[in-house]
GUDO-136061 format. One line per field, with one value per residue (C-alpha): x, y, z; residue number from 1; residue in one letter. Coordinates in steps of 0.2 Angstrom, whole numbers, plus 2048, in hexadecimal, padded with zeros to 3 digits. Example, Ala and Ser with C-alpha at 12.3 -4.5 7.8 and 13.67 -1.06 7.14 Angstrom:
2
px <- c(83E, 844)
py <- c(7EA, 7FB)
pz <- c(827, 824)
i <- c(1, 2)
aa <- c(A, S)
This chain:
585
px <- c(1FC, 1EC, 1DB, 1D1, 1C8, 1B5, 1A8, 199, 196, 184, 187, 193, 192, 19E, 1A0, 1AF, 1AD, 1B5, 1C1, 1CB, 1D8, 1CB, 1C5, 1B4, 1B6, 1C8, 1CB, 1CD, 1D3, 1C8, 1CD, 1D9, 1D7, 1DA, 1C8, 1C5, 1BB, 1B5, 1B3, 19F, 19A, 1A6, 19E, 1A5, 1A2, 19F, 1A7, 19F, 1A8, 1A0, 1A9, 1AB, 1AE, 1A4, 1A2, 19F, 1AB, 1B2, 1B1, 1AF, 1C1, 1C8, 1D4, 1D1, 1DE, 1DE, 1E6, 1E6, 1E0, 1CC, 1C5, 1D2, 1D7, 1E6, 1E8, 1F5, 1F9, 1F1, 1DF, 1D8, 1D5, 1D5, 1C5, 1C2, 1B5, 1AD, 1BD, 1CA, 1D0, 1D7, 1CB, 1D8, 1E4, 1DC, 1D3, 1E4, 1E8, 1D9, 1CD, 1BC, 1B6, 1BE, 1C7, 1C4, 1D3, 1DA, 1E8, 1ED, 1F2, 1E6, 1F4, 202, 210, 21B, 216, 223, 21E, 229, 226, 22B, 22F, 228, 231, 240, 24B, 245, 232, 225, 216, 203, 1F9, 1F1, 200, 207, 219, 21B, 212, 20F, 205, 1F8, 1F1, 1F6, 1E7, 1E9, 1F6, 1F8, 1FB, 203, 1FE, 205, 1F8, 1EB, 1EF, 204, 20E, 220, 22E, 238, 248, 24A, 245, 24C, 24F, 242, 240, 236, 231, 225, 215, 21A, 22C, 22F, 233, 235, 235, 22E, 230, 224, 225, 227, 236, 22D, 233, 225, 22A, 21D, 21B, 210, 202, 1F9, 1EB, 1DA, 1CB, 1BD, 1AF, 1B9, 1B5, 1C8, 1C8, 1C7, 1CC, 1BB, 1AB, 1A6, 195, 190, 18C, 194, 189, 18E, 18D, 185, 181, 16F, 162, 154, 163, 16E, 160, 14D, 158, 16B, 177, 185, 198, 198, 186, 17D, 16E, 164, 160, 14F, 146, 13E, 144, 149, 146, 156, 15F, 171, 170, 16F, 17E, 188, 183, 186, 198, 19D, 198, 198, 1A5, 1AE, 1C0, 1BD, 1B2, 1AF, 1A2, 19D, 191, 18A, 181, 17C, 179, 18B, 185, 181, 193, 19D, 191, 199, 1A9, 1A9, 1A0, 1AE, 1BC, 1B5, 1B0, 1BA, 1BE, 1B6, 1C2, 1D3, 1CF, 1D5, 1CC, 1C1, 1C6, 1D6, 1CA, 1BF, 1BE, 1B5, 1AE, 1A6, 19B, 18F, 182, 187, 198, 197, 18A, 194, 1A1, 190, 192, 1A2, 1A4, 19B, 1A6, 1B6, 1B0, 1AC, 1BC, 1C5, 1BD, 1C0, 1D3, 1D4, 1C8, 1D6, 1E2, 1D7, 1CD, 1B9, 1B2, 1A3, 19F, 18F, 188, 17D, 175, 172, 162, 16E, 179, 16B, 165, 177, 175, 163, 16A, 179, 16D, 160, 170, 174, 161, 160, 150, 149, 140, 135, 136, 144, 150, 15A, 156, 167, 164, 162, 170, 17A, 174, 178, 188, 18C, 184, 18D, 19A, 198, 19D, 1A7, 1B5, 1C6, 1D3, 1E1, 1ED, 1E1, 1DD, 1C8, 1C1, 1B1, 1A8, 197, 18E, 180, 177, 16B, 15C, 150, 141, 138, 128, 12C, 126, 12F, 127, 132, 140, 14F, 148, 13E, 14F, 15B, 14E, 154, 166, 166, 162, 160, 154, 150, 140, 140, 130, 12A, 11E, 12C, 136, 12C, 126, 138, 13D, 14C, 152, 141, 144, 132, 131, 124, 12B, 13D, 145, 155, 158, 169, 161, 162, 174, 178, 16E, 17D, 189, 17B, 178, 18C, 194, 180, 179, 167, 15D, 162, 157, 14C, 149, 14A, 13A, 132, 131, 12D, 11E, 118, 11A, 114, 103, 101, 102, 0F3, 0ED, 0ED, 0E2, 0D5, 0D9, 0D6, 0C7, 0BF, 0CE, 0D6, 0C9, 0C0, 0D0, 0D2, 0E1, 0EC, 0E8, 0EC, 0FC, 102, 100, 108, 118, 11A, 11B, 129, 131, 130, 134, 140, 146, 146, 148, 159, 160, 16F, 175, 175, 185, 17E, 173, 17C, 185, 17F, 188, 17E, 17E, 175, 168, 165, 163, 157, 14C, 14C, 145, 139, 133, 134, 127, 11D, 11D, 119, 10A, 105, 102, 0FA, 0EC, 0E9, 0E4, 0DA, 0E5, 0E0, 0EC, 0E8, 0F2, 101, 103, 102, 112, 11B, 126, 120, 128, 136, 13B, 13B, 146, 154, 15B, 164, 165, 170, 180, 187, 195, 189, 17E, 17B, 16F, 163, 161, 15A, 14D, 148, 147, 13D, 131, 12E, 12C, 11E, 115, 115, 10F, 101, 0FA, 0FB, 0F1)
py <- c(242, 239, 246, 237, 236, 230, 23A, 22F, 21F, 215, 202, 1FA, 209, 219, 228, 232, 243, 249, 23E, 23B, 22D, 21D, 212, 207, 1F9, 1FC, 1F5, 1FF, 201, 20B, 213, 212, 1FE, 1FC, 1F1, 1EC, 1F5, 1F6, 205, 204, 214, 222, 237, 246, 249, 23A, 229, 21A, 20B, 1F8, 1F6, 1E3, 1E5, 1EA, 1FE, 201, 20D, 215, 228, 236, 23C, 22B, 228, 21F, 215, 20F, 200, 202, 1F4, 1EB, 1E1, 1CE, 1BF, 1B7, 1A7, 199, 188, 188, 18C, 179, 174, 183, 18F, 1A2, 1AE, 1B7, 1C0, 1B4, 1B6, 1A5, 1A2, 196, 1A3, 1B2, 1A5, 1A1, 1B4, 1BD, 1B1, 1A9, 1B9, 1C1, 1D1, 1E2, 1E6, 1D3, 1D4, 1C2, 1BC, 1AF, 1A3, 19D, 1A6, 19B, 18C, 184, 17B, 16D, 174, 16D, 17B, 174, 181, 187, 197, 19E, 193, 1A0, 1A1, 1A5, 1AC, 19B, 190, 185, 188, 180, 173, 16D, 161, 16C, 15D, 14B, 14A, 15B, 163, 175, 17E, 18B, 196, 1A7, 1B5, 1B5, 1C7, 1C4, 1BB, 1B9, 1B1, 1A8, 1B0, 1AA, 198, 192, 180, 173, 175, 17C, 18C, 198, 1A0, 1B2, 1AB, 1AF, 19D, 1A4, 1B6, 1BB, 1C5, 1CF, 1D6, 1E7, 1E0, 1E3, 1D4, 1CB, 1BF, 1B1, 1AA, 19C, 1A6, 1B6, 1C0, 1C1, 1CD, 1C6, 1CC, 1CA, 1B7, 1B0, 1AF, 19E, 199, 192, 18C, 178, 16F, 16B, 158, 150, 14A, 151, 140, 145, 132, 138, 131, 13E, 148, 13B, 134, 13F, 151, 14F, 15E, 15F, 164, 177, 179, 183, 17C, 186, 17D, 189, 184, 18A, 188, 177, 16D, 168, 175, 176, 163, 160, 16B, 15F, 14E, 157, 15F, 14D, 143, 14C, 147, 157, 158, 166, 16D, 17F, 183, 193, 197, 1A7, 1AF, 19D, 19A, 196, 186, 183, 183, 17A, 16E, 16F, 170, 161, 156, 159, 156, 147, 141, 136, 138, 127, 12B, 12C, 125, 138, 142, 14E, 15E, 15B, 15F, 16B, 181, 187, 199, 19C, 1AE, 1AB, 1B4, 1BD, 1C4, 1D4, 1D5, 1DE, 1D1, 1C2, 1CD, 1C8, 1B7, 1B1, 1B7, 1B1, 19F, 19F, 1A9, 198, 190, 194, 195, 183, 17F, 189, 17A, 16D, 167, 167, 173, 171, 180, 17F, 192, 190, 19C, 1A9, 1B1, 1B6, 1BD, 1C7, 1CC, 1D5, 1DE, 1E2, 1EA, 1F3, 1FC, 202, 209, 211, 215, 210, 20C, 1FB, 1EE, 1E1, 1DA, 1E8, 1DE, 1EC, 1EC, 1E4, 1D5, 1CA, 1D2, 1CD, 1BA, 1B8, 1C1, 1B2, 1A3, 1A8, 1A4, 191, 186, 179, 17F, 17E, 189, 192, 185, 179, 16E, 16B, 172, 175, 180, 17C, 187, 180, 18F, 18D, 199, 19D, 1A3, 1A7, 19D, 195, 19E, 19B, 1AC, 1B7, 1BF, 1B6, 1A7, 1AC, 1B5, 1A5, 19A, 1A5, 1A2, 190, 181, 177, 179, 16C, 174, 16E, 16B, 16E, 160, 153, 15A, 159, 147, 143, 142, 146, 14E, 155, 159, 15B, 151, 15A, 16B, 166, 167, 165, 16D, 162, 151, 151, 155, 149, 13B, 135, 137, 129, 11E, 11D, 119, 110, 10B, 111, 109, 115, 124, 117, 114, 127, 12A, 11B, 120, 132, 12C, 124, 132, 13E, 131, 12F, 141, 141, 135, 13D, 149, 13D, 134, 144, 145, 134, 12A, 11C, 10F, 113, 113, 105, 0F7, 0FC, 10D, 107, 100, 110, 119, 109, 10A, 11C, 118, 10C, 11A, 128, 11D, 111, 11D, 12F, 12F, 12B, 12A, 135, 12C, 11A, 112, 10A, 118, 129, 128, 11C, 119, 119, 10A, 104, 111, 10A, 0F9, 102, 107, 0F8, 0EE, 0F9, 0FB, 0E8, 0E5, 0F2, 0EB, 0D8, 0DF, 0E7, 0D8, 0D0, 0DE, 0DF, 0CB, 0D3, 0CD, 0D6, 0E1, 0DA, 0CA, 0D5, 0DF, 0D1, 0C9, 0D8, 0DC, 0ED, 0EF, 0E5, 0F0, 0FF, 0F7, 0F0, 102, 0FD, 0EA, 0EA, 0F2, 0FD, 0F0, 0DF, 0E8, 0D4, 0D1, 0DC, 0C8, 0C4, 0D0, 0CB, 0BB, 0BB, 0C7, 0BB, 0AC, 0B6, 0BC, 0A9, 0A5, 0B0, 0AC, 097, 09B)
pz <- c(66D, 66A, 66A, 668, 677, 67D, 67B, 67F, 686, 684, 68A, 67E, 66F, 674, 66B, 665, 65C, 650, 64D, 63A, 63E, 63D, 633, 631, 636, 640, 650, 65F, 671, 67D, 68B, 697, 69A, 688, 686, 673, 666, 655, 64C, 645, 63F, 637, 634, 632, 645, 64F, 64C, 656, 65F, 663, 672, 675, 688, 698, 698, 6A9, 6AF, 6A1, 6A0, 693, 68E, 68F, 67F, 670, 665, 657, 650, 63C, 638, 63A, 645, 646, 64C, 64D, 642, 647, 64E, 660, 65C, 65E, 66F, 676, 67C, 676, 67B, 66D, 668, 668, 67C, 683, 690, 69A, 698, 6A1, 6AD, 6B3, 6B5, 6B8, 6BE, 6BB, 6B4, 6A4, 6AB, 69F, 695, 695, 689, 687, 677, 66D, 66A, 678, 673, 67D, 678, 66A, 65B, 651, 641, 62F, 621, 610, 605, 5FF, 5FB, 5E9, 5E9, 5E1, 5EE, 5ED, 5FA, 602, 5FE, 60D, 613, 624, 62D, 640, 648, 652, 659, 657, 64C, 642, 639, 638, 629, 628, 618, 610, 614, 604, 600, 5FE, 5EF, 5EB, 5EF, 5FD, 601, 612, 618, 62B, 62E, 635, 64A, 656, 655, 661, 655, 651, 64E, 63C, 632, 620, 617, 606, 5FD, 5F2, 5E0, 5E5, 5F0, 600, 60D, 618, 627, 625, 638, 63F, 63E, 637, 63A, 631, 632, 639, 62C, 61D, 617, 610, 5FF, 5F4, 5E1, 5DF, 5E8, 5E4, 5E4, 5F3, 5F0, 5FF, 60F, 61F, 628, 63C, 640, 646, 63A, 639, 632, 628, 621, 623, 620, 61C, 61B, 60E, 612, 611, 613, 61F, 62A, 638, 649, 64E, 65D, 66D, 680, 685, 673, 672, 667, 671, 672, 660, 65E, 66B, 661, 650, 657, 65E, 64F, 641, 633, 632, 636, 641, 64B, 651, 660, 662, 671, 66E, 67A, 684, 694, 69F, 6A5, 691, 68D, 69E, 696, 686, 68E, 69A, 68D, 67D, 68A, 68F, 67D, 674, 660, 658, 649, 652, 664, 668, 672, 66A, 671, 664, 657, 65F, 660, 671, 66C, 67D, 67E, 68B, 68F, 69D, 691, 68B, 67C, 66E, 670, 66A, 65A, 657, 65C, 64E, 643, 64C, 64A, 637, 634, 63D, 635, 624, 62A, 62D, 61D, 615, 61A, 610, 621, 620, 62F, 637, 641, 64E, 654, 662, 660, 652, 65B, 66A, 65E, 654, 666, 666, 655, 65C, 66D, 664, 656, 665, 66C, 65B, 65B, 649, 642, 648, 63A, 641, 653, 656, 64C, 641, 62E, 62A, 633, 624, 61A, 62A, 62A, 61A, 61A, 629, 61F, 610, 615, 617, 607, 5FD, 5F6, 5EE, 5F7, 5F2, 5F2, 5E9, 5F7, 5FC, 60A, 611, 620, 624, 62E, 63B, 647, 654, 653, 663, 65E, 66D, 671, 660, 655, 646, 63F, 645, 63C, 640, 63D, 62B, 626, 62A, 622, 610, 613, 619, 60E, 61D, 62B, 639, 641, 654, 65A, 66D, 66E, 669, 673, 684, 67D, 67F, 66F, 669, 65E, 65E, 64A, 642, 634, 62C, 62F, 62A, 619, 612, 601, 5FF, 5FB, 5E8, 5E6, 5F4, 5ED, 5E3, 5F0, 5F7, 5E9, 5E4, 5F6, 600, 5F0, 5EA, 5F7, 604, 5FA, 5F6, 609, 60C, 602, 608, 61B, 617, 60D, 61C, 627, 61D, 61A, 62E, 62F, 623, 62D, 63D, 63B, 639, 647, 651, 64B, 64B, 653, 64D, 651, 641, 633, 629, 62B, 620, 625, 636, 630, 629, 639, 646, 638, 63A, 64E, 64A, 63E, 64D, 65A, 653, 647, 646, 65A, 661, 671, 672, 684, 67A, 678, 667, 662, 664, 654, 648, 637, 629, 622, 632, 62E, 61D, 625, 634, 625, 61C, 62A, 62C, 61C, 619, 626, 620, 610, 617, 622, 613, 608, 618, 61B, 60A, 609, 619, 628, 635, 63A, 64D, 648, 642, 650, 65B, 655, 65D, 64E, 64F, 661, 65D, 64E, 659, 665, 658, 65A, 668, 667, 657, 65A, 64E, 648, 648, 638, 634, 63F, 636, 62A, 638, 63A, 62D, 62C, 63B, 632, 625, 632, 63B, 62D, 626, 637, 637, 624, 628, 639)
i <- c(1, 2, 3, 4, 5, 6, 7, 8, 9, 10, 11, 12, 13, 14, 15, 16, 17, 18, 19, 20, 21, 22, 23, 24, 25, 26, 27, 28, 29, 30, 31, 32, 33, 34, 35, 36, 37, 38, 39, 40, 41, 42, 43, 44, 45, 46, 47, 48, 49, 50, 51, 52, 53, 54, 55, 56, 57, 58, 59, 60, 61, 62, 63, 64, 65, 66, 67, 68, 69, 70, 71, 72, 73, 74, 75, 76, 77, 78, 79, 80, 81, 82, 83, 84, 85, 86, 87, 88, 89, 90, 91, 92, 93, 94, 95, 96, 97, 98, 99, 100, 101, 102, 103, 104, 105, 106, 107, 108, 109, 110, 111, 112, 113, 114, 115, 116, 117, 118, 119, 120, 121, 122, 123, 124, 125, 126, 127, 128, 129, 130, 131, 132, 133, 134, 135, 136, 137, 138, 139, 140, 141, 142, 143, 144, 145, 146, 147, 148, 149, 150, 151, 152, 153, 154, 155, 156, 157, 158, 159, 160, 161, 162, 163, 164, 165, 166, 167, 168, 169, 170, 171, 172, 173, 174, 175, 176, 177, 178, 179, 180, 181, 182, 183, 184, 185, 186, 187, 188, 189, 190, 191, 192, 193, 194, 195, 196, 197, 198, 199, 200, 201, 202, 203, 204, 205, 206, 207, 208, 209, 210, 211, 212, 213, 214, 215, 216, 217, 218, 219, 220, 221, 222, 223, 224, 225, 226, 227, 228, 229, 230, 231, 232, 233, 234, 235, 236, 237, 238, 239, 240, 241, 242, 243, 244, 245, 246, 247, 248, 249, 250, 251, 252, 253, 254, 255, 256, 257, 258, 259, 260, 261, 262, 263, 264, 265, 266, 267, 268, 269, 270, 271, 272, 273, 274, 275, 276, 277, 278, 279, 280, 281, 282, 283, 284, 285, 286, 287, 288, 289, 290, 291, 292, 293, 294, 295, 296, 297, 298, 299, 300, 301, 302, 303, 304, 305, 306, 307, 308, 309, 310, 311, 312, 313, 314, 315, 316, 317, 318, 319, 320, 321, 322, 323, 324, 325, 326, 327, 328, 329, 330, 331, 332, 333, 334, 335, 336, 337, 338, 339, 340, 341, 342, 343, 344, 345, 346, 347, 348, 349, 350, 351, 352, 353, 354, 355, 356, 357, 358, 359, 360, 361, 362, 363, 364, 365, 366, 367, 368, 369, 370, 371, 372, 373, 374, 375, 376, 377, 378, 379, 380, 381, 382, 383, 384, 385, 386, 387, 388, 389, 390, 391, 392, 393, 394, 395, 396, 397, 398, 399, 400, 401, 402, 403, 404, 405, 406, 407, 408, 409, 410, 411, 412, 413, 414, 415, 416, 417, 418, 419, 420, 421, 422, 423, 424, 425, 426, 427, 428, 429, 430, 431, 432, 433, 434, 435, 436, 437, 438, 439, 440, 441, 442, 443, 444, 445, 446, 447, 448, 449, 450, 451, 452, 453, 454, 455, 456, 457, 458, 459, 460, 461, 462, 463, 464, 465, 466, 467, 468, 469, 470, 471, 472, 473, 474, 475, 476, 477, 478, 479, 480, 481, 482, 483, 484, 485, 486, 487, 488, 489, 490, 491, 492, 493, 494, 495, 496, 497, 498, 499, 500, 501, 502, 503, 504, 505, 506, 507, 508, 509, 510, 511, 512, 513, 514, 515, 516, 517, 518, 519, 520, 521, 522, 523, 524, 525, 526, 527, 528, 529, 530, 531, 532, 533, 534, 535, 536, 537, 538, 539, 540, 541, 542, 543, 544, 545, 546, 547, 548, 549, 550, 551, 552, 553, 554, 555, 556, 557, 558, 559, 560, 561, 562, 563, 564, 565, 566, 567, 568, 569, 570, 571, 572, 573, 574, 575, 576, 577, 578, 579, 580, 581, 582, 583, 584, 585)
aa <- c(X, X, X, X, X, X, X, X, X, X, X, X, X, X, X, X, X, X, X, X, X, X, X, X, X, X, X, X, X, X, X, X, X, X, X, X, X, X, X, X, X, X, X, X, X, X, X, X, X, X, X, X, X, X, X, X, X, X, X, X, X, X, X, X, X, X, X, X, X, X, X, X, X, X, X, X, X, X, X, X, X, X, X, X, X, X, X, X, X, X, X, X, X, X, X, X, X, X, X, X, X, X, X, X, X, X, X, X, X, X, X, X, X, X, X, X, X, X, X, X, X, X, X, X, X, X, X, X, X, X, X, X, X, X, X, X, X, X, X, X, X, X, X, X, X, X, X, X, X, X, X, X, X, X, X, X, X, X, X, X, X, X, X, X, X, X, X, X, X, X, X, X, X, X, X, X, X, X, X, X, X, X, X, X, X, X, X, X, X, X, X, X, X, X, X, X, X, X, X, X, X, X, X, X, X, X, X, X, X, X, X, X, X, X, X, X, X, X, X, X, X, X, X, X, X, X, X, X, X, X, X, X, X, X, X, X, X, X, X, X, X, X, X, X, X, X, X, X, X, X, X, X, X, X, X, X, X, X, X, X, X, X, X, X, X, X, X, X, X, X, X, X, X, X, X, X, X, X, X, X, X, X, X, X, X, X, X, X, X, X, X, X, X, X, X, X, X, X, X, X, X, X, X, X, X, X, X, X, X, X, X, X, X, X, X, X, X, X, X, X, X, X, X, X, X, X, X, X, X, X, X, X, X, X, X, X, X, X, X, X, X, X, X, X, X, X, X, X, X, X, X, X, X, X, X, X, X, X, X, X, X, X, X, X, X, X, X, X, X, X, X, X, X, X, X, X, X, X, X, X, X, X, X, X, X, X, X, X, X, X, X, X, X, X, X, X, X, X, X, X, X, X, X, X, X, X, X, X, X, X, X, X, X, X, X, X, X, X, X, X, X, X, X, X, X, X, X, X, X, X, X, X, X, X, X, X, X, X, X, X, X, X, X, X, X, X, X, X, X, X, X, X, X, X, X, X, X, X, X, X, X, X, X, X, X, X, X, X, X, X, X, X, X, X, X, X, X, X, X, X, X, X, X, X, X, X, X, X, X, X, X, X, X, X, X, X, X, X, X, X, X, X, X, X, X, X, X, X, X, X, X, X, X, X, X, X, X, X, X, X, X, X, X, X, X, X, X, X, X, X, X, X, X, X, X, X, X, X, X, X, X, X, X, X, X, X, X, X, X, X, X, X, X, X, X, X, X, X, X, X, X, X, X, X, X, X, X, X, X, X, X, X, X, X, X, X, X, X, X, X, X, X, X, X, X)
């Protein structure tokens, strides 16, 4: 008979006393409707449950049970194209039995067990297996084959294989056995704990660019395969829409979405938008790629907790497989407002803002977790981590976003004023960085050549001078500069306008491939260069402008589709005709 029963219940943290059969970390089921919990604190007298699911209702004497083993998902062909919440539920699943609202105690099993799978076994009887080692494939989509692995903690050999056919997940395909003689059914799937990262024989450089197809990014702040970046930003500068134009065009071979604790309308959004969007790579549409993790915000918070974890734990499952993961978490301050809401519960100690001291320590645990590496079956694979972050009123000051700034090497500032300007992404220049331009500079000059950094350093010299600039301006105005002052400051226009501002509703300028870019700053930078030698032979700059190759330039964006890059000759030939024109007159 099980003693284990509730003691106290305080929003999603519920106490059981003196209990001896858990463990930290163990997942659990509470009460009568079975909800999910974790086990978060273990004494002598009082052991204390995260319970992942709405409370309301439960009662004092209710019974506890345990499972043996932590808090997991379940690993296997089925995961892309489908929707979670923030512990790997099927959301279709239990809308179709329980309705448009999750009910409490939904027991539905994250992958369809029904559902067969035309599976090929790539071993034999007697092969010696590692944990990590392939031994059966499917095709999980028609762009993605699943691979199945042997759990990293098991090793031995196959003394069971079944012939090539179709086959339902848990149905076991192969057994092996151990050393010690023990026999494991391997299946199409296994289970993982969430906040244990999955071990890899080693980490590699990270020298590879993520390729987004935005310019502020590709070119101003690039991210590397198995990086991590943070997205921080007030209300309404664009944070969740970056997240959509980085998850559709990104170069990753999969994607994984995890809404955590966003508004619902946020995430239909997300929903209607990738089932519409088509693949540009495989003319498939995206969704065939793509993990949903949907925790809104109405969702019970404990479960925000958790669904971080669950997508980087997918994620390193597929990366396991040799495929480069891009994961998008929108956003991390919503999941540090659960850690803040389950330590007052706990009534530990608060550090600054209320945030509990183990904030950082939790950040980075998370963005550890992204990086290039070779797994255990010697294939590459990557996880790059991108999160959100809210800072409210945008004040980059306060401690979620100080503390992700230490674990991140990437960091797209979002900037309110842009933003209400209309331009977007509304990525500071000035306030930006990106710490993975020097070991990304040969990935550059071996496969665009070394113009392309070349470029790079030529319009953030300019934009950094106008900044410089400006302040003058606001004193004086602009009146009173100099031309080639003046210059500087109508080039900059170009480079924001033209350039660094993109249009994510533009057929032609959505995604544009990098090689474009390059050309997009070699125009530019060509005209600055010609108007340059002319203002300093003291032409005014009146006559430049009025040749309208300043407009023009900013335009070309969208009058040079992304597959007729020739036309950038003649751009500049007509530069070179119009500054001839203006010297002989």
């Amino acid at each position: 008979m099980n003693n284990d029963v509730i003691f106290g219940i305080n929003g999603p943290v519920i106490t059981v006393k003196n209990a001896h059969s858990f463990a930290m970390g163990e997942m659990v089921y509470v009460g009568k409707e079975r909800l999910v919990g974790e086990i978060i604190g273990v004494t002598d007298k009082l052991t204390t449950i995260q319970c992942y699911e709405e409370t309301t209702g439960l009662r004092p004497g209710e019974p506890i049970e345990g499972t043996g083993a932590p808090m997991n998902v379940t690993l296997g062909p089925g995961i892309l194209d489908n929707i979670f919440d923030g512990i790997e539920r099927p959301l279709k699943e239990i809308a179709e039995q329980a309705g448009s609202f999750i009910a409490r105690g939904c027991a539905v099993p994250s992958l369809d067990t029904s559902r067969l799978w035309k599976v090929t076994l790539i071993v034999k009887k007697g092969d010696k297996l590692q944990g990590g080692d392939i031994y059966a494939t499917c095709q999980e989509t028609q762009i993605i084959e699943h691979r199945c692995m042997v759990p990293p903690t098991l090793s031995g050999t196959i003394t069971m294989v079944k012939p090539n056919g179709s086959y339902h997940v848990n149905d076991t395909v192969a057994e092996l056995t151990d050393n010690d003689g023990n026999v494991h059914a391997l299946s199409l799937c296994q289970r993982w704990p969430i906040r244990t990262p999955r071990p890899v024989k080693k980490h590699l450089p990270i020298n590879i660019p993520l390729i987004t197809g935005q310019r502020v990014i590709d070119t101003m702040f690039p991210i590397a395969k198995g990086g991590a970046a943070a997205i921080p930003g007030g209300f309404g500068t664009g944070k969740t829409m970056t997240q959509h134009q980085l998850a559709k065009w990104c170069d990753a071979d999969i994607i994984i979405y995890v809404g955590c604790g966003e508004r619902g309308n946020e995430m239909s959004q997300v929903l209607e938008e990738f089932s519409a969007l088509i693949d540009p790579k495989s003319g498939r549409p995206m969704t065939d790629r793509t993990v949903l993790i949907a925790n809104t915000s109405n969702m019970p918070v404990a479960a925000r907790e958790a669904s971080i974890y669950t997508g980087v734990t997918l994620a390193e499952y597929y990366r396991d497989m040799g495929y480069h993961v891009a994961m998008m978490a929108d956003s991390t301050s919503r999941w540090a407002e659960a850690l803040r809401e389950i330590s007052g519960r706990l009534e530990e100690m608060p550090a600054e803002e209320g945030f509990p001291a183990y904030l950082p320590s939790r950040l980075a645990e998370f963005y550890e977790r992204a990086g290039m590496v070779e797994t255990l079956n010697d294939k590459e694979g990557s996880v790059t981590l991108i999160g959100a972050v809210s800072p409210a009123g945008s004040d980059f000051s306060e401690p979620v976003t100080q503390n992700t700034k230490r674990f991140t090497r990437c960091f797209w500032a979002l900037d309110k004023s842009l933003a209400y300007a209309r331009h977007y992404p509304a990525i500071n220049w000035m306030e930006s960085y990106s710490e993975y331009l020097p070991e990304l500079e040969s990935w550059y000059n071996k496969n665009l050549g070394p113009e392309f950094v070349k470029y790079r350093n030529g319009i953030n010299k300019i934009l950094q001078e106008e900044n410089s600039l400006m302040e003058i301006v606001k004193l004086i105005g602009s009146d009173v500069l100099p031309d080639d002052q003046k210059l500087i400051i109508e080039t900059a226009r170009v480079i924001r306008v033209g350039f660094l501002q993109q249009n994510a509703f533009h057929k032609e300028d959505t995604y544009v491939p990098l090689k474009k870019q390059e050309l997009m700053m070699k125009v530019i930078l060509y005209l600055y260069q010609k108007a340059k030698q002319l203002v300093s032979a003291s032409v005014p700059i009146s006559n430049i402008l009025a040749t309208g190759l300043f407009d023009k330039l900013i335009k070309m964006k969208y009058d040079i589709p992304n597959n007729r890059l020739d036309m950038f000759d003649d751009y500049m030939k007509e530069i070179d005709k119009a500054m001839a024109g203006i010297v002989t007159a």
